[in-house]
C-alpha positions as CSV (number, residue, x, y, z in Angstrom):
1,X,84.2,-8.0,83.0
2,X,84.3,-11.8,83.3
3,X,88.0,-12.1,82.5
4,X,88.4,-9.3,85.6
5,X,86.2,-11.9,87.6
6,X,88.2,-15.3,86.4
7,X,91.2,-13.5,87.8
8,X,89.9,-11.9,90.3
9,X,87.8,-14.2,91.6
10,X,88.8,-17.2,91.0
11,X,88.0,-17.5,94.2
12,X,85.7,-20.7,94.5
13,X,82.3,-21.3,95.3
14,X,80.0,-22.4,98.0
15,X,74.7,-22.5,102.2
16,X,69.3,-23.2,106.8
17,X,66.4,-22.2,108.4
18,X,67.2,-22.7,112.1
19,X,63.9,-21.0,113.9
20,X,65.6,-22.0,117.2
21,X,67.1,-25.0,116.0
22,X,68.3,-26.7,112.8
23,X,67.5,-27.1,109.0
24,X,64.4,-29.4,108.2
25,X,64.5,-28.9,104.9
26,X,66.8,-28.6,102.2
27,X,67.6,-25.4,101.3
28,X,65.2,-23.7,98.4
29,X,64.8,-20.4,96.9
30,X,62.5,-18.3,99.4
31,X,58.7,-17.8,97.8
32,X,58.3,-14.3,96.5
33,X,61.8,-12.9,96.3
34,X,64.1,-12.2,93.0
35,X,67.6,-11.9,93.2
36,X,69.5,-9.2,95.6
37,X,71.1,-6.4,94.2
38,X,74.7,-6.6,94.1
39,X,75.5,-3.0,92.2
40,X,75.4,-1.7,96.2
41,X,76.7,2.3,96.5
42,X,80.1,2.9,96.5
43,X,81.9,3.4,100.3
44,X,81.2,7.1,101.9
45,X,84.6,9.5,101.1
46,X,87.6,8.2,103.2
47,X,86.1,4.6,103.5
48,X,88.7,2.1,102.2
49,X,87.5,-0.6,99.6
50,X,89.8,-3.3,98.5
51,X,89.7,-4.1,94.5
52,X,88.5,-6.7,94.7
53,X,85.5,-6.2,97.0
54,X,85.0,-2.9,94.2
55,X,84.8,-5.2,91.3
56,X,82.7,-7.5,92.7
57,X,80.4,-4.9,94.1
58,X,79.5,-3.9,90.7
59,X,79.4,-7.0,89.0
60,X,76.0,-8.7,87.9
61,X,75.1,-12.1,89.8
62,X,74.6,-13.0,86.2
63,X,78.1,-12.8,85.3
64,X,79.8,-14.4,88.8
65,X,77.6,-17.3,87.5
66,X,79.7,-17.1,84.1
67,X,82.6,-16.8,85.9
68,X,82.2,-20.1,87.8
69,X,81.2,-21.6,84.4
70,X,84.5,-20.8,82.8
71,X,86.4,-22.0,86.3
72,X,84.8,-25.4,86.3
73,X,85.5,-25.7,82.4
74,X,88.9,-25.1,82.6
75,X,89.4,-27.6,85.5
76,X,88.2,-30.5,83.7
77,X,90.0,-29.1,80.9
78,X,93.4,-29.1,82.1
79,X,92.0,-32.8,83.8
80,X,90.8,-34.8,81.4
81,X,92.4,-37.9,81.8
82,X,91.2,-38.0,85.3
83,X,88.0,-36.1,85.1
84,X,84.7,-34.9,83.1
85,X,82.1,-32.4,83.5
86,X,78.2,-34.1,84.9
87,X,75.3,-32.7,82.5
88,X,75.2,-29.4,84.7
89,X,79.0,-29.0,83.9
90,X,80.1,-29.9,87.5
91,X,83.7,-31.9,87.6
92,X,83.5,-35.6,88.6
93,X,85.9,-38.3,88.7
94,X,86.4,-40.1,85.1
95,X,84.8,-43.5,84.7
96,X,83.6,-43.6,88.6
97,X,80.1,-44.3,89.5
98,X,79.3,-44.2,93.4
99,X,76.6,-46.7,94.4
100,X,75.1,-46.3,98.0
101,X,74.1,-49.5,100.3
102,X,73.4,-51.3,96.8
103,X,71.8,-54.7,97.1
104,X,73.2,-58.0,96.2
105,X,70.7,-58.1,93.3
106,X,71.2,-55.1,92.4
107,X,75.3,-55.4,91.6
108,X,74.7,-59.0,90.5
109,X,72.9,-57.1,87.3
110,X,74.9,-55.0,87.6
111,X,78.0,-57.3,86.9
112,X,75.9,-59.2,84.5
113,X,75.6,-55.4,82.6
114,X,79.3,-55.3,82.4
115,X,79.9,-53.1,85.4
116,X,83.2,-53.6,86.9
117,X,83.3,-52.7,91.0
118,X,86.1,-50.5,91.3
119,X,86.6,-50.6,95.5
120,X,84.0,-50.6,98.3
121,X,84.0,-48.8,101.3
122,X,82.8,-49.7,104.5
123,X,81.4,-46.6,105.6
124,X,80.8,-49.0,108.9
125,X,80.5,-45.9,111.4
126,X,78.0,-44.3,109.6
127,X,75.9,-47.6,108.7
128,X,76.3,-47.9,105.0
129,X,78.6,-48.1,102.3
130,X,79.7,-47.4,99.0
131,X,80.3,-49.4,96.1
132,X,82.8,-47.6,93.1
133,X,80.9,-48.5,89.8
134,X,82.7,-48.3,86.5
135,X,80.8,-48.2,83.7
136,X,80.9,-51.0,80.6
137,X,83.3,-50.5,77.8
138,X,82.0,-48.4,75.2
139,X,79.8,-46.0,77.6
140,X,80.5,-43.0,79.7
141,X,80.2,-42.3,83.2
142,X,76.8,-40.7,82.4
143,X,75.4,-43.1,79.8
144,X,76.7,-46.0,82.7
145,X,74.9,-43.7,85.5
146,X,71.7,-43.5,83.6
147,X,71.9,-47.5,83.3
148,X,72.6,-48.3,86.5
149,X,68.9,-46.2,87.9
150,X,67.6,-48.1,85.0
151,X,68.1,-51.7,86.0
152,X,67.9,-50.4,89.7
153,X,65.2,-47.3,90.0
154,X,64.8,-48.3,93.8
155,X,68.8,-47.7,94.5
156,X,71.5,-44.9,95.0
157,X,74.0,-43.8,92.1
158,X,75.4,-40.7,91.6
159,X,78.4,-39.3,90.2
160,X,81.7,-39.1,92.2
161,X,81.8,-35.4,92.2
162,X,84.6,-32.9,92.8
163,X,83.9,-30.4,95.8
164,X,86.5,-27.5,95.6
165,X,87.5,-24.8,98.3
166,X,84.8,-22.2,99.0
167,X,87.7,-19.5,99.4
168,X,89.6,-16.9,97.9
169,X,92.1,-14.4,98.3
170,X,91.7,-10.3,99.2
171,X,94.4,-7.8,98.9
172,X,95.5,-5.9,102.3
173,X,92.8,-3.5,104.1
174,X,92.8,-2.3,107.6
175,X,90.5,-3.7,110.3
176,X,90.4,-3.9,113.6
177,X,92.7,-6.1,115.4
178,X,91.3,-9.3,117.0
179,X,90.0,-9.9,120.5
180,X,92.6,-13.0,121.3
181,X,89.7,-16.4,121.7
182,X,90.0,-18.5,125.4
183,X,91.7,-21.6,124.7
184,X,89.6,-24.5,124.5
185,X,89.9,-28.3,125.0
186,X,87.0,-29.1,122.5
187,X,87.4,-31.2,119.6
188,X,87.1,-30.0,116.3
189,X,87.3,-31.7,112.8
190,X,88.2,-30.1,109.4
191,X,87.4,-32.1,106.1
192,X,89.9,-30.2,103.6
193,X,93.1,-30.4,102.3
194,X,96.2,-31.4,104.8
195,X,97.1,-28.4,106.9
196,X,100.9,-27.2,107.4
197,X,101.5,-27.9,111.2
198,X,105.4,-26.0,110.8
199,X,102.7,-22.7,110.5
200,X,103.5,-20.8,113.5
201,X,100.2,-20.4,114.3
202,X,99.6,-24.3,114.2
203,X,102.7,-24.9,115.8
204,X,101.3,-25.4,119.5
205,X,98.7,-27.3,118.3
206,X,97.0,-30.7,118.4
207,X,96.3,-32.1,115.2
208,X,95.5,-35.4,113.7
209,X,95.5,-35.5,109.8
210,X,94.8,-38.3,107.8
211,X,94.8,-38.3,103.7
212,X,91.3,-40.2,102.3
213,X,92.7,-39.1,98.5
214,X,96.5,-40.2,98.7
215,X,98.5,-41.9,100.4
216,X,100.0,-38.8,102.9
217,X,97.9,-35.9,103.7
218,X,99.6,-33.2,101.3
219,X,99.5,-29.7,103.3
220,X,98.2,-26.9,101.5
221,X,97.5,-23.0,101.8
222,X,93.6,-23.2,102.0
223,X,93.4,-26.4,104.4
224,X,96.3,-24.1,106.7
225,X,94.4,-21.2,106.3
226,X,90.9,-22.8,107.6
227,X,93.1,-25.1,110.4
228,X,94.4,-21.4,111.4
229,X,91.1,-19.7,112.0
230,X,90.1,-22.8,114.0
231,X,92.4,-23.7,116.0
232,X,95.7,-21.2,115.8
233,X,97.3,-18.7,117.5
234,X,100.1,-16.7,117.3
235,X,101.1,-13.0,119.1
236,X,98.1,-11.2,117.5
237,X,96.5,-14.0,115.7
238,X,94.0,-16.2,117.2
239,X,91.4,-18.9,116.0
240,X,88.0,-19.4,117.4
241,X,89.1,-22.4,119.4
242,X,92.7,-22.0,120.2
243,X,93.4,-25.2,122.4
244,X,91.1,-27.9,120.8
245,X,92.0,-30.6,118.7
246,X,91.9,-30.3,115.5
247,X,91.5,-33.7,113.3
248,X,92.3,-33.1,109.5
249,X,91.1,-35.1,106.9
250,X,92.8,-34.2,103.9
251,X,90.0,-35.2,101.4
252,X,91.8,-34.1,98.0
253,X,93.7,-36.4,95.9
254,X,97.5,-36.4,94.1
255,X,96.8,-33.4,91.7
256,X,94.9,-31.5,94.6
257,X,91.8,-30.9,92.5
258,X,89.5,-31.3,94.7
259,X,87.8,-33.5,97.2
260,X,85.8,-36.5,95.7
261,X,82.2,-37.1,97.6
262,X,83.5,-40.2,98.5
263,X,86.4,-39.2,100.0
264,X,84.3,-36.9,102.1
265,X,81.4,-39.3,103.3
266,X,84.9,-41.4,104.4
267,X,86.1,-38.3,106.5
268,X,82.8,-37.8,108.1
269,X,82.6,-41.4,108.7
270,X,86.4,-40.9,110.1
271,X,84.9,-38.0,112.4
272,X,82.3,-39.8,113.7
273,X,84.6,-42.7,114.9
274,X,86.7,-40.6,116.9
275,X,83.6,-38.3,117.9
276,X,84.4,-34.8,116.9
277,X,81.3,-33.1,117.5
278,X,81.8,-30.3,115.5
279,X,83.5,-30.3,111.3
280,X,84.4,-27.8,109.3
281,X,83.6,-28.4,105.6
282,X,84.8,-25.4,103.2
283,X,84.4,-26.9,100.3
284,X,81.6,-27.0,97.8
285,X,80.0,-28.7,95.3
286,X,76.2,-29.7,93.5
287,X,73.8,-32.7,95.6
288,X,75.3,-35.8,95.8
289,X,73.5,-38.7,97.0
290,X,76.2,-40.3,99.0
291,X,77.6,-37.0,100.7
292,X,74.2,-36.7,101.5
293,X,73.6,-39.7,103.4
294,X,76.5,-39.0,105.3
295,X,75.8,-36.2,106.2
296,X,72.6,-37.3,107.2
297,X,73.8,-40.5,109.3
298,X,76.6,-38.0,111.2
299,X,73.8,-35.1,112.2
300,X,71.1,-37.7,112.9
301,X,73.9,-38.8,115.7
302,X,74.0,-35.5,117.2
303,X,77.2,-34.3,115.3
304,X,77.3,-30.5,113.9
305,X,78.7,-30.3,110.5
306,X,79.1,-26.6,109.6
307,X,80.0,-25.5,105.9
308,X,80.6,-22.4,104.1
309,X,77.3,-21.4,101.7
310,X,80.4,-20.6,98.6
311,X,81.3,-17.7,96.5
312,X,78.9,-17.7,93.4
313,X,77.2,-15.1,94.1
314,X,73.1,-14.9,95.0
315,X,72.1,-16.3,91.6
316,X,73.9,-19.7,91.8
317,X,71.8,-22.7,93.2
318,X,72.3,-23.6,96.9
319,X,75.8,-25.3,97.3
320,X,76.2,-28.6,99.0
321,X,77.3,-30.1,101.7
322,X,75.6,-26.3,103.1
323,X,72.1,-26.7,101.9
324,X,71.8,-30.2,103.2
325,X,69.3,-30.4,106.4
326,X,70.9,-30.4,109.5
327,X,73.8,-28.8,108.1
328,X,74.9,-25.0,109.6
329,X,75.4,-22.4,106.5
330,X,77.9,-19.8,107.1
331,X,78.4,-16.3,104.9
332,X,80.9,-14.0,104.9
333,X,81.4,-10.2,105.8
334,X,83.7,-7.6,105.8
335,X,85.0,-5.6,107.6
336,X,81.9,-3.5,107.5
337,X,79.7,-5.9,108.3
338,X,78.3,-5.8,104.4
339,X,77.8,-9.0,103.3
340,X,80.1,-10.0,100.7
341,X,78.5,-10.0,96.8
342,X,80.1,-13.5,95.7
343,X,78.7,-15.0,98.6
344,X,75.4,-17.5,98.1
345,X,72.4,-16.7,99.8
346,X,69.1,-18.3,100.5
347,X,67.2,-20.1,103.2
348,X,70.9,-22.3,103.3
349,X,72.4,-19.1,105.0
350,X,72.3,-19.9,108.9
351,X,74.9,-17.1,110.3
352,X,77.4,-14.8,108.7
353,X,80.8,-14.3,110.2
354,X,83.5,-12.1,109.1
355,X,85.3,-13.2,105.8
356,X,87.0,-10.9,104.0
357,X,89.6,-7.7,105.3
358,X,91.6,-10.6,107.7
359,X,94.6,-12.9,108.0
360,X,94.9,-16.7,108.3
361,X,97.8,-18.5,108.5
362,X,99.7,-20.0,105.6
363,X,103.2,-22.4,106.1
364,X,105.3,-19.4,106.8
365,X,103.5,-16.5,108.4
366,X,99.8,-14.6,107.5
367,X,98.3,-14.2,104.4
368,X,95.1,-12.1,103.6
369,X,92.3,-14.4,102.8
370,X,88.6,-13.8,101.5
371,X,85.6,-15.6,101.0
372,X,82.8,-17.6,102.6
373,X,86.1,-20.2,103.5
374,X,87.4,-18.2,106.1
375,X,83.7,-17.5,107.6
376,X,82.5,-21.0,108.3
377,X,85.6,-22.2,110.8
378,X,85.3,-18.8,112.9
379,X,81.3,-20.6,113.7
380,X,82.1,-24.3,113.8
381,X,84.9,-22.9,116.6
382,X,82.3,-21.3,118.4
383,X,80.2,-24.1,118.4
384,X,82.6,-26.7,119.1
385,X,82.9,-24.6,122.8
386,X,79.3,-25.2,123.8
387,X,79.6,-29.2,122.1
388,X,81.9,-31.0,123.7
389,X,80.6,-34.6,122.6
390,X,78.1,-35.9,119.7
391,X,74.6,-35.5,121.4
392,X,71.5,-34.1,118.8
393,X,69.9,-32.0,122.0
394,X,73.0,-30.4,123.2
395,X,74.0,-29.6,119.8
396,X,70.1,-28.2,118.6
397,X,70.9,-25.6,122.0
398,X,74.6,-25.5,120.9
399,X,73.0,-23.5,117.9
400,X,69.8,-22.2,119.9
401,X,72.6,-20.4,122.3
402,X,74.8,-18.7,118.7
403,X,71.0,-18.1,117.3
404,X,70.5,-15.8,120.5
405,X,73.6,-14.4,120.3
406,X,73.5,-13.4,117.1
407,X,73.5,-9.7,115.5
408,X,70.4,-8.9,113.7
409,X,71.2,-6.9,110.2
410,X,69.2,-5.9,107.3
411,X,65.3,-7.0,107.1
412,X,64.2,-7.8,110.7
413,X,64.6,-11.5,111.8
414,X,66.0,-13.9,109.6
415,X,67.1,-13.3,106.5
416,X,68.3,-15.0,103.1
417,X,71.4,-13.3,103.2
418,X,72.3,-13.1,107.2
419,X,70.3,-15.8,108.0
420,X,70.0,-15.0,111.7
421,X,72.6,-12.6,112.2
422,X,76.4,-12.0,112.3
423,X,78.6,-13.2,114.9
424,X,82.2,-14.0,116.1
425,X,83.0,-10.2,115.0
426,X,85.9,-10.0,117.3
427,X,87.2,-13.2,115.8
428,X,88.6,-11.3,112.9
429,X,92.6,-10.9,113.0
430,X,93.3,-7.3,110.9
431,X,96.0,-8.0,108.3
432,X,98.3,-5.9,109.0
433,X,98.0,-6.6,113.0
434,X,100.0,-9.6,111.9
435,X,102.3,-8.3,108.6
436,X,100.1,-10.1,105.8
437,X,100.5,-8.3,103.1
438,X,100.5,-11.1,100.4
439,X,97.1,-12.7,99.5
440,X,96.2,-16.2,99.2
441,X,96.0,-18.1,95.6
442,X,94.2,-21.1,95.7
């Protein structure tokens, strides 16, 4: 079953407790309950059910876990020279040790240790920055990590870990066809990799990318898919905001592996600069001191960062950037409205949204996409129409007003795997309403 799962869903990962308003606290576990089931019953005769979404439906949350285990290991694998695995067997960048808002003291011992700074980077619109540690000869990232809180326990170091894309791909099912979205003049931000602007659906729109991992932002399917849902629209195809601006920043580096935390704290600061009110971040990854303290610094300024919860099933621990406070966690469905079984859950889990059973765009038509990806731009687009500027009251009612509007399913009230309901149901473009047929690979 797990080599089914590392081909079919090699599908990445990726998570809030808004009674009426945003997260307070990071997401946890909720008190009292065990794992959901995911061996749900089998579609009613006639129903259609897609392979994947069949495999996955009977699949232990036990073995998705495995699953991710063997993705991550072959990553940094097929890597090494540029990365290594943290002690939970996350991916980080080789020899690089972030420091946040470090003191002069604290690098002068640092130096004096046989630390060598790297680069710094002004994170100047967010109010503090980060310092690239690497560790002294004759010591690993870890063993220089460990050093570091050890002549410093007061400061800030973390690994400079890799978030990857919290979407996958689905083969073709039928769903209804989409309900075309008003066009907007809202800004909107994506933190991903570049997105193909020749796509026909991105083809009429404003964009603004700019590469924080190489020198160019490098276009790529999942960043064109997400852009897509945002922003695009095509005959039959349209985005949750078609209209806005979208600014890109294309947070992966040369080899595309993923985006570095401190390429993403750099984007965010990047966002918050040109205020985008609203980002999309569908990419995942384990708590990171600096992403969190960006995070922190853009919501605390009345920015909504929305991010999809990931796809490694209810037993894996609460992905970040969506189980940070202040941060809106977005599932996926399908076409059913069943929540899909790789998807997180938890108190992380603000809204779900549809994400499997519809097209996105790639560079040169629509491809059929799945995963908790595709779910979290169809929200921030929503969002992004009722915030039209950085301001923490008008976006706490920005998500009081989708709260309301939200569709209760399963246990009354909120929910660890709804959170508090399902929206932007006529958001989702049917496949073959638009002639995808082949699915996306990451």
């Amino acid at each position: 079953m797990v080599g089914v799962l590392v081909a079919c869903a090699a599908m990445g990962p990726a998570h809030g407790q808004v009674p009426g308003g945003l997260r307070d606290l990071p997401g946890t576990a909720l008190p009292g309950r065990g794992l959901p089931d995911l061996t749900e019953p089998l579609p009613e005769r006639g129903e259609v059910l897609d392979p994947v979404e069949r495999t996955l439906r009977s699949t232990r949350a036990e073995a998705l876990l495995e699953a991710r285990e063997l993705r991550l290991r072959a990553l940094v694998r097929h890597n090494r020279d540029i990365l290594e695995a943290d002690p939970t067997g996350w991916p980080v960048m080789r020899g690089e040790i972030l420091a946040v808002s470090p003191s002069a003291g604290a690098l002068t011992r640092a130096r004096e240790a046989g630390f060598t700074v790297v680069r710094e980077s002004r994170v100047e619109d967010l109010g503090f920055s980060i310092f690239v540690l690497s560790p002294p000869r004759g010591r690993t990232t870890r063993q220089g990590l460990e050093l570091l809180r050890r002549l410093d326990p007061q400061g800030s170091y973390e690994f400079n870990h890799v978030l990857e894309p919290a979407g996958a791909a689905a083969l073709p099912t039928i769903a209804p066809a989409a309900a075309a979205a008003p066009a907007t003049r809202a800004r909107i931000g994506l933190i991903d990799t570049g997105a193909d602007v020749a796509s026909p659906a991105l083809r009429g729109a404003a964009v603004e990318q700019r590469a924080f991992g190489a020198a160019q932002p490098r276009p790529a399917p999942h960043g064109t898919a997400v852009a897509s849902l945002l922003v695009g629209r095509s005959g039959a195809f349209a985005g949750a905001a078609p209209g806005a601006t979208l600014y890109v920043a294309d947070v992966f580096g040369p080899r595309g592996v993923g985006g570095a935390a401190e390429n993403v704290a750099l984007a965010l600061a990047w966002m918050a600069r040109n205020r985008v009110p609203v980002v999309n971040i569908s990419l995942v990854g384990p708590p990171n001191a600096a992403l969190a303290a960006a995070v922190r610094s853009v919501t605390a300024r009345g920015h909504l960062v929305v991010a999809a919860v990931g796809n490694d099933g209810p037993a894996a621990p609460p992905a970040h950037p969506a189980a940070l406070p202040g941060v809106v966690g977005v599932t996926g469905l399908n076409a059913r409205s069943q929540p899909l079984p790789e998807a997180g859950r938890g108190d992380q889990v603000d809204f779900a949204a549809p994400g499997a059973d519809m097209a996105a765009a790639d560079g040169g038509g629509f491809v059929v996409v799945r995963g908790t990806s595709f779910a979290a731009p169809l929200v921030a687009g929503l969002l992004a129409r009722r915030l039209s500027r950085p301001d923490p009251a008008a976006a706490r009612a920005a998500v009081d007003w989708l709260t309301a509007a939200a569709k209760d399913l399963g246990p009354r009230g909120r929910d660890p795997t709804y959170g508090a309901g399902a929206v932007a149901a006529d958001l989702r473009t049917a496949p073959r309403a638009v002639g995808a047929r082949r699915r996306l690979t990451r």
